[in-house]
N, C-alpha and C positions, 0 to 999 in steps of 0.2 A: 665522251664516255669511251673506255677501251674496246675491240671488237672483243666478242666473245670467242674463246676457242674450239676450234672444227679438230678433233680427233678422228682416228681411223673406224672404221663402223664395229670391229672386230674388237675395241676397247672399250668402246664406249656399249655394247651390246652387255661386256663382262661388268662393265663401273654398274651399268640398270641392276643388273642382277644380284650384286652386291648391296645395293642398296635398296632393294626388296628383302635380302635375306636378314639384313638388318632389323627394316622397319617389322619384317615378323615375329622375331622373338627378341630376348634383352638387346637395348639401344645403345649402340655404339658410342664410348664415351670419348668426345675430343678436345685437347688440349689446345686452347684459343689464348696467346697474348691477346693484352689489351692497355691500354692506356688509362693512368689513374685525372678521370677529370670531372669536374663534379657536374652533377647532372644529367652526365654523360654515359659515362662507363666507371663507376668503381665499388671496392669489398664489397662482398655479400649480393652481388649480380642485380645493384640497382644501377639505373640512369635509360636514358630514350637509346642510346647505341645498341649496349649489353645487350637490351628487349625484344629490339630489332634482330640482332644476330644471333640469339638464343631462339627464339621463335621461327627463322627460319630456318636454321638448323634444324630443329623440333620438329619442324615438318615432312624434313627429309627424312625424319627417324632415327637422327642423333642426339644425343646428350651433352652440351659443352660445359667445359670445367675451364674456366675462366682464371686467367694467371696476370693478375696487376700489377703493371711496374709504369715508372715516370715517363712520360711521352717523350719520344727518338728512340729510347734503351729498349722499347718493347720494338723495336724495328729491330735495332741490332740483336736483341735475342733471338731471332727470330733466326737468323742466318748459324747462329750458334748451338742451339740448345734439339738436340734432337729429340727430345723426347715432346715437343711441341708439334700441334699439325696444321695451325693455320696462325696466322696476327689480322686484328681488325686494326681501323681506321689507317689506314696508309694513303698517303698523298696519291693521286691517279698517275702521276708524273712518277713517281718515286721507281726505281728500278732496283730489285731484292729476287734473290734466285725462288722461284716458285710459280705458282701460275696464278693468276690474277683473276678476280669477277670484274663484272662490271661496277659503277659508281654504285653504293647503296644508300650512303647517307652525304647530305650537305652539310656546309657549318656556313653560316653569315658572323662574317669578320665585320668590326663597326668600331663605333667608338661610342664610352659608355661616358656621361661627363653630366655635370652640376648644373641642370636651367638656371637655378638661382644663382651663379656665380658669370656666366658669361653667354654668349648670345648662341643663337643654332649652329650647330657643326651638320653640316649636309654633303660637303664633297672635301678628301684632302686637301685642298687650299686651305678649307677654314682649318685647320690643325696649326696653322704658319704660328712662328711664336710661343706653342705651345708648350709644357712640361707633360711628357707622355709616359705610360709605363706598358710594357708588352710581352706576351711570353718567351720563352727561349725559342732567338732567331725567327721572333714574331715579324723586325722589319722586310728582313729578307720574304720570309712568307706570304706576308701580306702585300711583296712588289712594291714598296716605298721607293724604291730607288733613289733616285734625285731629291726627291722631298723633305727627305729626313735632315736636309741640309736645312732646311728652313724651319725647322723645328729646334724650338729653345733649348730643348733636353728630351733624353732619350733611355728611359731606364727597360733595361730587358732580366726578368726574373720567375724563374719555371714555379715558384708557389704563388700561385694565382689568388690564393688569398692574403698575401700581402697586397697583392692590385689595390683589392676593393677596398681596405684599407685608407693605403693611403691619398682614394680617390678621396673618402667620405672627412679625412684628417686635412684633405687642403693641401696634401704636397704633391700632389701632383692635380693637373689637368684635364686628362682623359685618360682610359684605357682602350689599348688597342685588343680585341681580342675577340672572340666569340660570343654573341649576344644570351644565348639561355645559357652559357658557363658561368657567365660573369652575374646574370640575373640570380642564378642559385646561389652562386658567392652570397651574394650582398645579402638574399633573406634569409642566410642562415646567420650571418652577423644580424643580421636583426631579429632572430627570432635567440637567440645567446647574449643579446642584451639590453640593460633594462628601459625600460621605457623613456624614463629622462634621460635615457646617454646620448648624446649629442650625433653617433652615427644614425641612431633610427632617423632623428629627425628629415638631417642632411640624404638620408635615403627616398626617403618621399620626393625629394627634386632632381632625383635622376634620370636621365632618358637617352634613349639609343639611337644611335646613328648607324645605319647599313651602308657604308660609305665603298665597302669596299664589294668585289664581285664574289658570288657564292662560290665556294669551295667543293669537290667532290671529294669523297674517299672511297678506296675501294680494301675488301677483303682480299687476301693473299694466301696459299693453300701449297702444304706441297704436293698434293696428291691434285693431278688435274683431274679426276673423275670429282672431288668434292667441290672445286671449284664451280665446274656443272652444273654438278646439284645445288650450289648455292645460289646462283642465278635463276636456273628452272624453278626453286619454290619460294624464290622471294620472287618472280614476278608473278607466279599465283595468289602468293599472300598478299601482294600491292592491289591487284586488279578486283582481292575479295575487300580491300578499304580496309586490310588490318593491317599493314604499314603507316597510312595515313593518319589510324587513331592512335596507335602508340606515340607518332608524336606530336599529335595535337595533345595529348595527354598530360607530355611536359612543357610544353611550349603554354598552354594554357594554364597552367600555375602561375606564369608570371606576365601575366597579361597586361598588369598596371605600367611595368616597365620596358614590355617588349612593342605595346600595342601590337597592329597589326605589320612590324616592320623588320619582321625574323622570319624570311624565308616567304613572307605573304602570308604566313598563318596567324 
């Protein structure tokens, strides 16, 4: 986790005060990139991230007005668009002019694949041979390095509901990707089709693999007094157990397919 930043006392005296004058009368409304990913963060300020980051916000005595675009492009707008004042979910590593929180959410990267069709996938070896499919510059992300050699095939494609797709169709093997992403995938295809369609079925025998190590993200800010404050009342909101229910909230939606193997929850 990043350290947090040590400002001068004479700025940080002005950012408190600021954000007193705020939380007392109308709340200051800020303009937050974010990533369109299902479950996660997208339209209409649903998913476990959004909630996360809108609630802590909220505490602080901001309002965020939530700006959607495809994962990377909400990075790059972010260095662009001035009229924006923070981007969520940024890699912890990721380097973008601005000032940074600490990690606030994980992602568990895994593989999503067919019991009925082949045996347990428990660590990258078992992938050897495989037909895989992964989000844009999922291999790299996920440190595949060398491995991807030993893999049959290798398809990388940022609409993540082709993945679940073409898991449940038989053309491909596993997904590489994020376990509650790929979990909402699959039940919304099953909840849009009909009960003898052959994807419900084949959904019922899916299960997940946490293969790979947990992932941090942190939020990015250009004003460092929000960043502050964005650390200050998400660790108050964490330590009152209302980070923790938001996301068991979603995570427990898909319980049959995640068990208990997203994150430990």
């Amino acid at each position: 986790m990043p350290c947090r930043f040590v400002i001068a006392p004479v700025l940080l005296c002005f950012s408190l005060f600021g954000l007193s004058d705020s939380a007392q009368g109308d709340p200051v409304t800020l303009n937050i990139l974010a990533p369109d990913l299902p479950g996660a963060s997208e339209a209409g300020g649903y998913g476990r991230d959004i909630e996360i980051v809108d609630e802590t916000l909220a505490s602080c005595g901001y309002e965020a007005n939530f700006i959607i675009q495809p994962f990377g492009r909400h990075l790059v707008s972010f260095k662009y668009l001035e009229s924006v004042d923070g981007v969520m979910t940024v890699p912890l590593a990721y380097s973008t002019p601005g000032f940074s929180t600490a990690a606030y959410i994980w992602y568990q990267n895994g593989a999503f694949y067919d019991a009925s069709e082949r045996g347990p996938i428990e660590t990258v070896d078992d992938l050897a041979g495989l037909n895989v499919v992964s989000f844009q510059d999922g291999p790299e992300i996920l440190g595949l390095g060398n491995s991807v050699e030993e893999l049959d095939s290798v398809l990388t494609i940022a609409d993540q509901t082709i993945h679940s797709r073409l898991l449940l169709r038989g053309r491909v093997d596993a997904i590489l990707a994020d376990g509650l992403v790929v979990a909402e995938v699959n039940q919304r295809i099953v909840d849009d089709s009909g009960f003898d369609d052959r994807l419900v079925a084949k959904q019922a025998q899916l299960e997940f693999a946490p293969i790979f190590f947990p992932t941090p993200y942190k939020m990015v800010f250009k004003d460092p007094a929000l960043a502050i404050a964005f650390d200050r009342c998400f660790d108050e909101l964490f330590l009152q157990g209302v980070i923790t229910r938001i996301s068991d909230q979603f995570t427990g939606k898909h319980r049959k397919q995640l068990k208990f193997r997203y994150l430990a929850q």
